[in-house]
C-alpha positions in Angstrom: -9.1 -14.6 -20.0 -12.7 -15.5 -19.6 -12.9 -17.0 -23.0 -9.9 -19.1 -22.5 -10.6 -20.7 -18.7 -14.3 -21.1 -20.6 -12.4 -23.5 -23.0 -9.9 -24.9 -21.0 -13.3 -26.3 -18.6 -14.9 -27.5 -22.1 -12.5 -29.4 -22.9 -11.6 -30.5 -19.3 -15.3 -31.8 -19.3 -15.6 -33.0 -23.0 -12.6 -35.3 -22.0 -14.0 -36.5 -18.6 -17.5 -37.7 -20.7 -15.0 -39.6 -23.0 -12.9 -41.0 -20.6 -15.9 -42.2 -18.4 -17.8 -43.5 -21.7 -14.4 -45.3 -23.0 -14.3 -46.7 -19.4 -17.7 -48.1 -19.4 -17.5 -49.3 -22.6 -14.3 -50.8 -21.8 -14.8 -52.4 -18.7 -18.1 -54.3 -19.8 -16.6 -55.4 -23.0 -14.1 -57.1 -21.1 -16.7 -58.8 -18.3 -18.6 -60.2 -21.3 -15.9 -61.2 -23.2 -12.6 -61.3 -20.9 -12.6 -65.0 -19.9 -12.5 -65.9 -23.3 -10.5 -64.0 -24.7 -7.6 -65.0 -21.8 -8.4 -68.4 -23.0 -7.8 -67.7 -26.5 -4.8 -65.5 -25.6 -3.4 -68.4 -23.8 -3.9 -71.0 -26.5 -2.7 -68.9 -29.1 0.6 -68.5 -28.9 2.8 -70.5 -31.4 2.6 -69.0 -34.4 3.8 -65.0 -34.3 1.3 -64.3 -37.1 -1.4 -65.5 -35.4 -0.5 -63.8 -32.1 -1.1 -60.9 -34.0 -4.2 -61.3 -35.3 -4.9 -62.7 -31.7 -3.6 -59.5 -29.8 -5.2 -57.2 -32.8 -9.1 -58.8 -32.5 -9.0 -59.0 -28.6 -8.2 -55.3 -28.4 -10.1 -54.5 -31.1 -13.0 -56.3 -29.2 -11.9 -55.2 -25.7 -12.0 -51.4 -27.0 -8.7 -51.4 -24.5 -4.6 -52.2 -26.1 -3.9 -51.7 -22.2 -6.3 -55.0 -21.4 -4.5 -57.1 -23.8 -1.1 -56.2 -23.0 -1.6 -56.6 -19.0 -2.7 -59.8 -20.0 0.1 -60.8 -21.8 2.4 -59.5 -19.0 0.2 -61.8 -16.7 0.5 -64.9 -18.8 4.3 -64.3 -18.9 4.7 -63.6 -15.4 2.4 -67.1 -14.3 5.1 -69.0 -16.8 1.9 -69.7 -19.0 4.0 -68.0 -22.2 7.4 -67.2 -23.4 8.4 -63.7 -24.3 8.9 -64.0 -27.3 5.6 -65.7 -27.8 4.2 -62.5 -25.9 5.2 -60.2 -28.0 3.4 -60.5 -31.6 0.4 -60.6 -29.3 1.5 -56.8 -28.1 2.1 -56.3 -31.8 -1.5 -57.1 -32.6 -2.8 -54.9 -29.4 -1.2 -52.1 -31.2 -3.1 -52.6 -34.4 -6.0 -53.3 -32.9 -6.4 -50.4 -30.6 -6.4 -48.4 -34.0 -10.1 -49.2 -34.5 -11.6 -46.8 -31.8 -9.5 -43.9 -33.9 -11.8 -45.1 -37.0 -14.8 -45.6 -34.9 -14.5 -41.7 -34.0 -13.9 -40.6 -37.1 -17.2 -41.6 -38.4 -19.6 -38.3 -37.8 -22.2 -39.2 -35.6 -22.9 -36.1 -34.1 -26.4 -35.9 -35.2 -27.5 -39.5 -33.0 -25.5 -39.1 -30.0 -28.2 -38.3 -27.7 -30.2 -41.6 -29.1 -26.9 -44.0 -28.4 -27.2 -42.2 -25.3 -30.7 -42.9 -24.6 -30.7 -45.9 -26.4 -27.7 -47.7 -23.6 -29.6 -46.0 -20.7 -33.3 -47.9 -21.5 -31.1 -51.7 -22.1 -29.1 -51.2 -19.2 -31.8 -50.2 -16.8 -34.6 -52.6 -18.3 -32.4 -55.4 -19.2 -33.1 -58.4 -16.7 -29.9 -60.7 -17.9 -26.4 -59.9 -17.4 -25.3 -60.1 -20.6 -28.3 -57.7 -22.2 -26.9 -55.2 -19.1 -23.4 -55.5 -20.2 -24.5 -54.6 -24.0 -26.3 -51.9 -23.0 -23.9 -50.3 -20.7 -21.0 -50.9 -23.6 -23.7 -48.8 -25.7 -23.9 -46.4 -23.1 -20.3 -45.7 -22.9 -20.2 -45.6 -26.4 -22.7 -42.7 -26.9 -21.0 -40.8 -23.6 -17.7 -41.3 -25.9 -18.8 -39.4 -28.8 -20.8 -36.7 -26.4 -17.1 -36.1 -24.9 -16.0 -35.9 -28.4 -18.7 -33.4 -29.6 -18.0 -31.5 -26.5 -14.4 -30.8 -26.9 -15.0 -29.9 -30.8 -17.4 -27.8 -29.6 -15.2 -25.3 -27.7 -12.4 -25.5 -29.9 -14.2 -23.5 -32.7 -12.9 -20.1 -30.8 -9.1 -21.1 -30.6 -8.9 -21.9 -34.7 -9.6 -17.7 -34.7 -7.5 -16.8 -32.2 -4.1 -15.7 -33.8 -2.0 -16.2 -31.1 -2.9 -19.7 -30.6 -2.7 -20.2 -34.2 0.9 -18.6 -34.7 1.7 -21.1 -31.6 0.2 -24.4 -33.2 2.0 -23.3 -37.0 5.5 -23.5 -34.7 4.4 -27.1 -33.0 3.7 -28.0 -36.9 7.0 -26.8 -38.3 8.9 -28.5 -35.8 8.1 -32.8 -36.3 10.5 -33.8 -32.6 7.8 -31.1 -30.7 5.0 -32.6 -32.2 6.3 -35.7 -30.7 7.4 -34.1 -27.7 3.7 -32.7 -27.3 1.9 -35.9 -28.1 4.0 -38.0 -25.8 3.3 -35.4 -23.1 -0.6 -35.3 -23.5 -1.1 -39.2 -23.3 1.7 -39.3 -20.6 -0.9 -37.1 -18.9 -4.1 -38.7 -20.0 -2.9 -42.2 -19.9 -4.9 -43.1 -22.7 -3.8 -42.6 -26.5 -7.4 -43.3 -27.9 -8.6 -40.1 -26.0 -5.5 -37.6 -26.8 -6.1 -39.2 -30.7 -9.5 -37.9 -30.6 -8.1 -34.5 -28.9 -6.6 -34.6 -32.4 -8.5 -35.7 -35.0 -11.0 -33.2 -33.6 -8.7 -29.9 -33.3 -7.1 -31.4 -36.8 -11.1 -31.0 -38.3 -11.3 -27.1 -37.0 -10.8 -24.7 -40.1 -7.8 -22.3 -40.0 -8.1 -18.4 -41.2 -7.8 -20.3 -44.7 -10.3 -22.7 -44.6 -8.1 -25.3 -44.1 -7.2 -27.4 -41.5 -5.9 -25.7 -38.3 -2.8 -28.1 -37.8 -2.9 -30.3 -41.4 -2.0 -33.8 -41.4 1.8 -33.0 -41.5 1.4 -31.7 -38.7 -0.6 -34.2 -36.6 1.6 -37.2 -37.6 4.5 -35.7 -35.3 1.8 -35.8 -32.4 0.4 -39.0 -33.6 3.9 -40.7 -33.2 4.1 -38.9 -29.6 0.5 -40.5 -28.9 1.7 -44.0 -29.9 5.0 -43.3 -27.4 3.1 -42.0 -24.5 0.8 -44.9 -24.5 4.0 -47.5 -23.7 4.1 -46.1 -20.0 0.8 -47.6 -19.1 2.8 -51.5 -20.2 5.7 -50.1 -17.9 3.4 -49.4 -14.8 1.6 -52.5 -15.0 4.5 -54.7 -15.0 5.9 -53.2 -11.3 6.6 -55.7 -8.5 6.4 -58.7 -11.8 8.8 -61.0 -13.0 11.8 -60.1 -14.8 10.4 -61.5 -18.3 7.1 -59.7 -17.5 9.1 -56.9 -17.2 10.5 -57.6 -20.4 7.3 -57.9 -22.5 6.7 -54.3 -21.6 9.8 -53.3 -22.6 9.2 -54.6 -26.3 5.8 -52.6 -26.6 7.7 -49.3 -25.7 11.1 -50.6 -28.0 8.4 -51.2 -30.6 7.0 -47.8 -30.5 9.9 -45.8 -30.1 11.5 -47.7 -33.0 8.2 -46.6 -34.8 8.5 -43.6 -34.0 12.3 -43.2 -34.6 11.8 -44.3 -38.6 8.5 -42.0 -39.5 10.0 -39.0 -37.9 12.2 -38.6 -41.1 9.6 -39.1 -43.6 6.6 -37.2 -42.3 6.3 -35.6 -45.6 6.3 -38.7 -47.7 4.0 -41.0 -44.9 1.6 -37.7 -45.0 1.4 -38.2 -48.9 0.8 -41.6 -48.6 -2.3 -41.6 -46.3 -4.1 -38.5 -48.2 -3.6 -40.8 -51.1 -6.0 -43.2 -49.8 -9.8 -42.9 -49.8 -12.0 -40.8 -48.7 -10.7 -37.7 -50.4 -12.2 -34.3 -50.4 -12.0 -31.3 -48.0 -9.3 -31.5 -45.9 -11.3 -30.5 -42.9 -14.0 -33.0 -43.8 -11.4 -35.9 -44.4 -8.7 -35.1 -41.6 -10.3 -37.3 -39.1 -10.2 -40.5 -41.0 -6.9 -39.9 -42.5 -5.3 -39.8 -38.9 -6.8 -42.7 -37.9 -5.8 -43.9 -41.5 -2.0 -42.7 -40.6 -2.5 -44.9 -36.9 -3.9 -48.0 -38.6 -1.2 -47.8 -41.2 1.6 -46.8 -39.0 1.3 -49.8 -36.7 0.7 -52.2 -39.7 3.9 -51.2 -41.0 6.1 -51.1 -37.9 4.5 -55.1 -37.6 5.3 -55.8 -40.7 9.0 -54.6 -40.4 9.3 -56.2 -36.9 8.0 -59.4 -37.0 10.5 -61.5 -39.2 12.7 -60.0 -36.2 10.7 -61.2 -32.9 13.6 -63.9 -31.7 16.4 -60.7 -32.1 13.8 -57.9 -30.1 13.4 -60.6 -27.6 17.5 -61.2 -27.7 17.8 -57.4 -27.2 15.2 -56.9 -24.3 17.2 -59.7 -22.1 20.4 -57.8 -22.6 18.8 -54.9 -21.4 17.0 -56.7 -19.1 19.4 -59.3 -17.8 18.5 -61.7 -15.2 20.1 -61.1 -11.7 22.7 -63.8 -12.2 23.3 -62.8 -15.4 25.1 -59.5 -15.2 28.0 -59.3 -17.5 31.7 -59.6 -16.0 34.0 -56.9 -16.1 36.7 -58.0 -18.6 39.0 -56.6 -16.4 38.6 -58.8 -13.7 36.9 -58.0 -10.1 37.6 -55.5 -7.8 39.8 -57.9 -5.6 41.3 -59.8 -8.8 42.5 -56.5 -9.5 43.9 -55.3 -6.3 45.7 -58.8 -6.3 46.9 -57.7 -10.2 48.3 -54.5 -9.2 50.3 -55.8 -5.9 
C-alpha cells in the first residue's frame, strides 16, 4: 500500500512539472509569436491545403493545438472566416501538435538539469523581452522532460508487479478499453501531449519478458482515446460563441472520432505499419518514437482522407448544428395544423 500511494504521488508530481513546463513553454511561445501568427491565420484562409500547413506550423510553433483551434473559433465567431475555411486550419493543429510527441521521444535524460539551468540564467539575466520569453520557453522545456523523467522513474516498480501487469495485458486485449482509457485520462488532464507522454513512457518500461509492458498494439487503442479526449477542450472554448463557432468545434471532435472509428478495426495492420518505419531495434528502446510515429501518421492520414471532403463535413456540422431559424418542419404538419386535420 505504501509502495503504491509512493507511485501514485510520483507520478501525480512528475505530471505537475510537465504540465507547468508545457505551460510555460506554451504561454511564452505564444506572447512572442501569437500576434503573428493570428495575422497569418487570418490571411490564410483560401486554399484548404494551405490552411493546413497554416494550422500544422502555428501549433507546431505554439507547442499548444488548443491555441490554434481557439483561434480559429475566434476568427469564426468575429465573422473574420467561414467554417469551412476554419476547418483545414483545425486539420493542421492536429498534425502539428504531433511534434511535442517526437520532441519527447528523443532521450534527453542525461541534460535535463542543464536545459533547466540553462532557461533559469536567460530568463533571469535577460534584459529584453524577447531574450526573457526564449528563455522562459527553455525553461518550460527542461521542466517538461524533468516531469517526464519523473513519472518514468516511478513506474519501474509497477512493470514487476503482477497484478498490475495481468490488469494492463486485459486493457491491451481489448482495443474499445484502450480507447475508453485514453479518452478518460486526457478528459481528466485536459491535455493529450501530457497523457501521450504518460504513454510513451509506461510503453518504454520492460515487461517480465523484456519486452514492452503494454506493446505498441496495445498503446494505439489508448492513442486513439488521447486524440478523442483532446476534442472537449474545442467544445469548452466555444461556450456562450456563435453558432458557426460552435460548429468549428464540432468538426475537430467529428474529425477525431471519425479517426478513431476507422483505426479501431485495423490496430493490427496500422501497428505493423509504424514498426515498419525507422528507427528499429528494441522494442523498449524504439516504443517511444513509434507512438509518436503512430500520432504523426494517424493525423496525416485522417487529413488526407478528409480534406477532398471539407465542403460535405461543413454540410454535416450545420445539419447538426442548424441555425435557430433553421429547424426542420415536421412533415406532418404542426401541432395546430394537425388538430385542425383531425377535427
Amino acid at each position: 500500500m505504501q509502495e503504491l500511494l509512493q507511485i501514485g504521488i510520483g507520478l501525480l508530481g512528475g505530471l505537475a512539472i510537465f504540465l507547468y513546463g508545457m505551460k510555460l513553454m506554451s504561454s511564452s511561445l505564444q506572447e512572442a509569436a501569437g500576434a503573428r501568427m493570428r495575422s497569418i491565420l487570418a490571411a490564410v484562409t483560401k486554399n484548404p491545403l494551405l490552411g493546413v500547413l497554416t494550422g500544422a506550423v502555428a501549433t507546431a510553433v505554439l507547442q499548444s493545438s488548443s491555441a490554434t483551434t481557439v483561434m480559429a473559433i475566434g476568427f469564426v465567431s468575429a465573422g473574420l472566416m467561414r467554417l469551412p475555411q476554419a476547418i483545414p486550419i483545425i486539420m493542421g493543429a492536429n498534425i502539428g501538435t504531433t511534434i511535442t510527441a517526437q520532441i519527447i521521444a528523443f532521450k534527453l535524460s542525461d541534460y535535463v538539469l542543464a536545459i533547466v539551468f540553462a532557461g533559469f540564467v536567460m530568463m533571469s539575466l535577460a534584459k529584453q523581452q524577447k531574450a526573457k520569453l526564449a528563455g522562459t520557453a527553455v525553461f518550460g522545456f527542461g521542466l517538461l522532460f524533468l516531469g517526464i523523467d519523473t513519472m518514468g522513474g516511478v513506474m519501474k516498480p509497477l512493470a514487476e508487479n503482477p497484478v498490475f501487469t495481468a490488469m494492463i495485458a486485459q486493457v491491451t486485449g481489448v482495443p474499445l478499453l484502450g480507447v475508453a482509457v485514453g479518452t478518460f485520462m486526457t478528459l481528466i488532464v485536459q491535455s493529450s501531449s501530457a497523457t501521450i507522454a504518460v504513454l510513451q513512457n509506461f510503453a518504454a518500461q520492460p515487461g517480465p519478458d523484456g519486452a514492452s509492458l503494454i506493446g505498441l498494439q496495445g498503446a494505439i487503442p489508448i492513442l486513439l482515446g488521447d486524440n478523442l479526449g483532446t476534442t472537449v477542450t474545442a467544445l469548452f472554448a466555444c461556450i456562450g460563441q456563435s453558432r458557426d463557432a460552435k460548429r468549428v468545434a464540432l468538426s475537430h471532435c467529428l474529425f477525431n472520432l471519425s479517426g478513431c472509428l476507422l483505426f479501431i478495426w485495423f490496430v493490427g495492420p496500422f501497428a505493423a505499419l509504424v514498426a515498419a518505419i525507422p528507427p528499429a531495434g528494441a522494442e523498449v528502446e524504439v516504443i517511444a518514437r513509434q507512438i509518436a510515429n503512430a500520432h504523426t501518421l494517424f493525423n496525416v492520414i485522417m487529413t488526407g482522407l478528409w480534406l477532398p471532403f471539407v465542403p460535405l463535413m461543413a454540410k454535416m456540422v450545420t445539419a447538426i448544428l442548424p441555425d435557430k431559424g433553421d429547424i426542420p418542419r415536421n412533415p406532418l404538419g404542426t401541432r395546430d395544423e394537425i388538430a385542425g386535420a383531425a377535427a
